[in-house]
Every structure is written in C-alpha cells, then in structure tokens.
C-alpha positions in Angstrom: 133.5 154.7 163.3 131.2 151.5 163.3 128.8 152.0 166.5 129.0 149.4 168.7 127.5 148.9 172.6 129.3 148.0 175.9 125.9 147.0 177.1 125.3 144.1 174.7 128.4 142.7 174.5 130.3 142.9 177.8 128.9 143.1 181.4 129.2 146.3 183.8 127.6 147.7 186.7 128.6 151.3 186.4 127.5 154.4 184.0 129.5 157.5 184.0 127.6 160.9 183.6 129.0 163.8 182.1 127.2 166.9 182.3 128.6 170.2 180.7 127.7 174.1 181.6 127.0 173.4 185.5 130.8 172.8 185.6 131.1 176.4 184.0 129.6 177.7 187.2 130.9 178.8 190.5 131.8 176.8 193.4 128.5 177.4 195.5 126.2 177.7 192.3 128.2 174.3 190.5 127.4 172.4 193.8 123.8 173.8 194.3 122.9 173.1 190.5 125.3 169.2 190.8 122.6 168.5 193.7 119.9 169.2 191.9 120.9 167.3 188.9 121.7 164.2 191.1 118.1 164.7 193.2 116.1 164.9 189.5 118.1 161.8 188.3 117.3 159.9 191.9 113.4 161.0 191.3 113.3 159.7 187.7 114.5 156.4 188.5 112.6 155.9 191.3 109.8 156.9 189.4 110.4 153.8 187.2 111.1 151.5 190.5 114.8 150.9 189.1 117.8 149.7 191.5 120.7 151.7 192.4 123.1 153.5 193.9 124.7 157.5 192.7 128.0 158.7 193.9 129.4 162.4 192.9 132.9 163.9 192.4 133.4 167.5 190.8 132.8 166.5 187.3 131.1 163.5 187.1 128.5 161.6 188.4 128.5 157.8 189.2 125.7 155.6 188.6 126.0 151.7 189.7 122.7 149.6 189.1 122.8 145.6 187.4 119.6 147.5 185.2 122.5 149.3 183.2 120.0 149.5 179.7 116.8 150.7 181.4 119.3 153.0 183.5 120.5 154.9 180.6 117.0 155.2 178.9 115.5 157.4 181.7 119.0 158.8 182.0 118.5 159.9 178.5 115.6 162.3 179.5 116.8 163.6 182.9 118.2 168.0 181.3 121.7 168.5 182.2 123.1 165.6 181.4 125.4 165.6 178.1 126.1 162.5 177.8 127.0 159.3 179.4 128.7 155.8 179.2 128.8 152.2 180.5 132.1 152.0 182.0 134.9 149.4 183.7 136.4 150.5 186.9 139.9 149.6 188.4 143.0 151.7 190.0 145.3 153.8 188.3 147.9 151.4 187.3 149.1 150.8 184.1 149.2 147.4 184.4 145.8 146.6 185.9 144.4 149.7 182.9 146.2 147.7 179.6 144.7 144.3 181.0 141.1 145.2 181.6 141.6 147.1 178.1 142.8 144.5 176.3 139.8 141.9 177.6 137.5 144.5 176.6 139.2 145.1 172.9 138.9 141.2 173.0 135.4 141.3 172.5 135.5 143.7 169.7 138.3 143.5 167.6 139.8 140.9 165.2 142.8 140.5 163.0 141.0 142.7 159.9 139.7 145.3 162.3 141.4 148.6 163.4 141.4 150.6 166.5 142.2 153.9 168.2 142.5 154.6 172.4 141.6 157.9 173.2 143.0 158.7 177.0 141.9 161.3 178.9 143.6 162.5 182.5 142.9 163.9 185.6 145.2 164.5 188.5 148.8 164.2 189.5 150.7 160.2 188.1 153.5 159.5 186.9 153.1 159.0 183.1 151.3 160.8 180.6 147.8 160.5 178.6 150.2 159.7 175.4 152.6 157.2 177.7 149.0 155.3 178.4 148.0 155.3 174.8 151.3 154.2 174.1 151.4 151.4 176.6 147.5 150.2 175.9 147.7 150.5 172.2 150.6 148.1 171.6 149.0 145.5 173.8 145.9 145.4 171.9 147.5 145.2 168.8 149.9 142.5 170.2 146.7 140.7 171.7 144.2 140.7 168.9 146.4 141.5 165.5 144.0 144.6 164.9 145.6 147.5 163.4 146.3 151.1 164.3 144.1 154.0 162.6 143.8 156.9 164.6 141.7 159.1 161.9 138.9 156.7 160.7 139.3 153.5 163.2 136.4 150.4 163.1 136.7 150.5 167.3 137.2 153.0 169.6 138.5 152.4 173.2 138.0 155.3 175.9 140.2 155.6 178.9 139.3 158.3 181.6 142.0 158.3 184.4 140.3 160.2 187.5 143.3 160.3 190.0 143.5 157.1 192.2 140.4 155.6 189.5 140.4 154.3 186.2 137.5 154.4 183.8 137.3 152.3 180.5 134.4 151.9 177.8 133.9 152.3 174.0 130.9 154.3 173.4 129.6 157.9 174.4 125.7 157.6 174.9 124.0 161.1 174.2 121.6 162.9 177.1 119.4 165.9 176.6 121.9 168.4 177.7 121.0 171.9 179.0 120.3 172.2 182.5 119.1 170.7 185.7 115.0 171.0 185.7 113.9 173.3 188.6 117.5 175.6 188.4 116.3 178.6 186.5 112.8 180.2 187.8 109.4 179.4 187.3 107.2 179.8 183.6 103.4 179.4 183.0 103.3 177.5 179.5 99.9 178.3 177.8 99.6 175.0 175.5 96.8 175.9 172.9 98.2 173.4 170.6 100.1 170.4 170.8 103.3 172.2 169.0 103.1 174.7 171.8 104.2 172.1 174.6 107.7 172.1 172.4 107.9 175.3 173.7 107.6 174.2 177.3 110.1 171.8 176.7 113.0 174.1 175.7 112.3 175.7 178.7 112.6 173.0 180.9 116.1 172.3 178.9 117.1 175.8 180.1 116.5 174.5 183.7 112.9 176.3 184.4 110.0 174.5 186.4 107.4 174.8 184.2 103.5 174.6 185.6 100.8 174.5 182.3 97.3 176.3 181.3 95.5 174.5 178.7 92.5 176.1 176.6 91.7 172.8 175.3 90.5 169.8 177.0 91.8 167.1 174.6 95.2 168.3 175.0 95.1 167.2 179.0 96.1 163.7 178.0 98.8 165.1 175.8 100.3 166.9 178.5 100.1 164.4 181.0 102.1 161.9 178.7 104.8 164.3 178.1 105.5 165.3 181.9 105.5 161.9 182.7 108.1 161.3 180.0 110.2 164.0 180.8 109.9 163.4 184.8 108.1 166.9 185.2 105.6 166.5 188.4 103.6 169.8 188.1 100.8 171.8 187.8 98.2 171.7 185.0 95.0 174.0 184.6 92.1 173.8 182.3 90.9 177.3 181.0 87.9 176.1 179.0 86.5 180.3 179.2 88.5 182.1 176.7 87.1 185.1 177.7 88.9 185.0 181.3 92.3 183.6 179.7 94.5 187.0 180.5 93.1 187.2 183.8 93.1 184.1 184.5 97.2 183.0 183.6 98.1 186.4 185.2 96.1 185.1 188.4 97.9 181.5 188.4 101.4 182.9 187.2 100.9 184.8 190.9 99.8 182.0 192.8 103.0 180.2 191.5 105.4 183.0 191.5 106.1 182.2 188.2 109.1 184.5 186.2 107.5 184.8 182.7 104.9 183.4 180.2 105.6 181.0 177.5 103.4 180.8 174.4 103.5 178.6 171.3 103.9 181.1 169.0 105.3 181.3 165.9 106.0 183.2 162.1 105.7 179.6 160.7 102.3 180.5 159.1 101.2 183.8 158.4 103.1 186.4 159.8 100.7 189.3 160.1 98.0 187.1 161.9 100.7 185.9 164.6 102.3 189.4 165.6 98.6 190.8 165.5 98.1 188.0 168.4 101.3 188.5 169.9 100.5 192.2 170.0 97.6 191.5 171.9 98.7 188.9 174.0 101.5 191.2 175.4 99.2 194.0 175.8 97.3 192.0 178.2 100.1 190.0 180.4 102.4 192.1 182.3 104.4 190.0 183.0 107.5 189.5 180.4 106.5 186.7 177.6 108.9 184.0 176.0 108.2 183.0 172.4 110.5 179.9 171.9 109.2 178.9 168.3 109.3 182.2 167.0 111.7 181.7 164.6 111.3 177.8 163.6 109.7 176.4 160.6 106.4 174.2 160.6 108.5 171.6 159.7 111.3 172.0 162.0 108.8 172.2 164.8 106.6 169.3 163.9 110.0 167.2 163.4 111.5 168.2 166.6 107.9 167.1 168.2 108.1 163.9 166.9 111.8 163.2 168.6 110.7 164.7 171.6 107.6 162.5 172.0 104.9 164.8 171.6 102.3 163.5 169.7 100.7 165.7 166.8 
C-alpha cells in the first residue's frame, strides 16, 4: 500500500488511541491500568507545553488538540499505546459516513488509482460492516473513477463505527506498545554501560517504574536524555565506589521498595566471563535479578539502541 498521511494533506483535530493487552484485563484492573495510561499521556504532553483535551470510552482513548503532528510524536513514546490515528468524526449515519468518506478519498485518489475501505463495528445499527463497505465503496468509485482492489490497493480508507460515533482516517500510526509505565512494580536498573539502559527500557515497556544506579559518571548525561525522552521522572544515583556497589543497590532497592534488579548483561561477548559475573552478582543481591539482554546479539542490541535513542 503506498503510505500516505492524514496530517499533511487534510485537516483534523482528533487522534484515536488504541492500546492492546490492558483491554485483556479485568474490569477493576482494565480501568486502574486505562487511568494510568491516560494520566502518563496528560504528563508527557504537558511536559512539552502542548494544547489539549483527552476523553476515554472502554477501548479507546480520544485525543483533540489543533497540534495534531507534535501530538502524535510524544504520543509515539508514551508504553501502552499500540498505535494511533488522525481521525474525522461524525454520527452513525450512513449518509453523513459515505460523504465525509468520499471528501476525504477526494484528496487522495484519482482516476488511475485504486482503493479498499476497511470497516470496523461496534454496537447495535441497523446495517452491517459489509452493508457500509458496500455503500462507501461505490460512492468513491462513482466520485473519483478509482478502482476497486481489495488485496494490494494504492489507498486505504478506515471506518471505525463506535455506536452513536463515526471515525474515519487512512493511516494507522505505530506507538511503543507494552504497558502503562508505573503499572507493574518497581526495578533498580544498574546502568554500567550505555547498552545497559536498553535493558531499563524493556522494562519500562513491561509497565515497571524504573529508578537508576550508575557506576559511571559520564553516563549521568546519557541517562538523563533518555528519561526525558521517554517521560520517565525518576530517581538516579551515582556509585562512583565499586567496592560498596552490592551494598549499596541492595540499600537504595529498600529505600524504594523496589521488586527486582536489572542488569545489562549479556552472552553477546564471551560467555564464560559474563556468567562468572552473573554468578557473582547474584551471589551478592538477594533480591531476584532480571537480565533482559541475555540472549541478544551485540548487534541486535546496539541496533535496537540506536531506534530507541540511546546514544553509544
């Protein structure tokens, strides 16, 4: 499908956020976890002095702000979000839905091009997902000569019919997924090396609150750009005394009733050296310790730093 963006092209006000396993939860723990989400996307944007306004239903999450573009990029880094999408509001008619799809197709589609509509529906109306598809595709078609080519089309249109509310847009913007930051427990992340702070941030996709000891001073500016970039206001420590290190991340793991303790390690150099440390390091920490990396590859890691932001 050729990739092409509401946000250049057409004007809205509204983004749609999906997120995925917090609707896999109960009742009580699906709302506790929606509010969280909602309250870490209200601090990022703040953070970034941005204008708007959030609204919630079981499901989905409303975002309306005129700063749609600089929306979506912080969006992009709040966990627990899948993914997310410009979107055109109106009612659940089937008039009022083939118009506003056909002046958005407008903008996309001419006589050589071909298109699909994928409909999706929620609630209790008096047609079907396929009666809309129907209904919508035929008046494109008829408005803008573009053809029909439901395998390999050059356009997309989305419908999402939400009861009494219509939703229409044409692309699906990826988010960091996971879960809500501050949902799952407490970790101390020791961050010897800048690779190690990839480790913290799988973690924080998993939904833990993560609060960072450093053995190296030069890594404090490191680590302040990446919570900053993810939105992670926390704790950092210097342990510049290698000799107190267990003692001291067992005594600040207690101060901040942390769960476990995260380390950077990994088999992606020589094997007998890193279980030799991770022998010792687990001797020495009673509480239980996570090894995220343990089973990447250099490469993998240093690639998946670079995406991530964390500077080498």
């Amino acid at each position: 499908m050729r990739h092409v963006s509401l946000m250049f092209f057409v004007k809205t006000e509204i983004i749609l956020v999906r997120y995925g396993e917090i609707a896999l939860k109960g009742k009580e723990t699906r709302k506790r976890f929606e509010n969280s989400l909602v309250t870490n996307m209200r601090n990022a944007l703040n953070s970034k002095k941005l204008s708007f306004k959030i609204q919630k239903e079981r499901g989905r999450i409303y975002v309306y702000t005129k700063q749609i573009k600089e929306t979506i990029h912080v969006l992009k880094k709040v966990f627990g979000i899948t993914s997310m999408s410009p979107v055109f509001e109106t009612e659940t008619n089937m008039d009022l839905i083939s118009d506003l799809a056909v002046k958005v197709s407008k903008k996309f589609l001419t006589k050589k091009s071909t298109f699909a509509v994928r409909v999706k529906r929620t609630g209790n109306h008096n047609f079907s997902s396929q009666d809309v598809a129907i209904r919508v595709g035929k008046d494109i078609a008829d408005a803008t000569k573009a053809g029909v080519n439901l395998t390999k089309p050059d356009f997309e249109l989305f419908i999402e019919i939400r009861d009494t509310k219509s939703f229409i847009f044409v692309e699906k913007i990826r988010g960091t997924g996971g879960m809500p930051l501050g949902t799952q427990g407490t970790v101390l992340v020791l961050v010897d090396s800048p690779q190690s702070i990839l480790s913290a941030w799988y973690l924080m996709r998993r939904g833990c609150r993560t609060i960072f000891l450093t053995t190296d001073e030069m890594l404090l500016k490191s680590l302040g750009s990446f919570t900053n970039n993810w939105f992670a206001k926390t704790d950092i420590f210097l342990n510049d005394n290698q000799t107190n290190l267990y003692e001291n991340m067992e005594k600040i793991a207690k101060s901040k009733n942390c769960d476990a303790i995260v380390t950077g390690h990994s088999f992606s150099n020589t094997i007998e050296e890193n279980i030799s440390k991770i022998k010792i390091f687990t001797k020495n920490i009673t509480l239980p310790v996570l090894h995220p990396l343990i089973a990447m590859e250099k490469n993998e890691i240093d690639e998946k730093c670079k995406t991530i932001g964390i500077n080498l």
